[in-house]
VMD Tcl script that draws the C-alpha trace (Angstrom):
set ca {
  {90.96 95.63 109.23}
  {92.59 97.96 107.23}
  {95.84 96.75 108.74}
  {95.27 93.15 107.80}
  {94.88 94.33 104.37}
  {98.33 96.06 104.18}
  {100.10 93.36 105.33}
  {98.57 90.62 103.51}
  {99.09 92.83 100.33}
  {102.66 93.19 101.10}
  {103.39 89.86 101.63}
  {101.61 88.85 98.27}
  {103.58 91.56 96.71}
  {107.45 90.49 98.02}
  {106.43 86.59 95.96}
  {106.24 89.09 93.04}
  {108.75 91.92 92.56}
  {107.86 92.35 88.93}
  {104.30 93.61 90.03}
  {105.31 95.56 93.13}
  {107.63 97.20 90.46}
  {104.64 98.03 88.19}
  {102.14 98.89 91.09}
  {104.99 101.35 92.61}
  {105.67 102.97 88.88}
  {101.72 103.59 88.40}
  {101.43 105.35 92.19}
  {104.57 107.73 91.39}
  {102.69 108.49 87.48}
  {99.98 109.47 89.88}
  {101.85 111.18 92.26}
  {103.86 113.30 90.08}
  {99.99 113.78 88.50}
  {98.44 114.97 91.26}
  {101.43 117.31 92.26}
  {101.56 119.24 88.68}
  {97.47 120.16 89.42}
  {98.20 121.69 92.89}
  {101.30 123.67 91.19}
  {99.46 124.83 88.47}
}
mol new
graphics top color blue
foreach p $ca { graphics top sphere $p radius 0.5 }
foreach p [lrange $ca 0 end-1] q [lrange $ca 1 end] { graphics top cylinder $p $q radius 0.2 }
display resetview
């Protein structure tokens, strides 16, 4: 299921690079987030 998901998502995605840009610079803001907590 979960699977399905992914690759449906990334196919919808490659039609639009302008928001697989914005989805991929919100999960590194949350990234880099989540890695300043467990360093401080």
């Amino acid at each position: 299921m979960a699977s399905k998901i992914g690759i449906s998502t990334s196919v919808n995605l490659s039609h639009r690079p302008d928001i697989n840009e914005i989805i991929v610079k919100k999960l590194r803001l949350e990234l880099n987030e989540l890695l300043e907590k467990l360093n401080n």
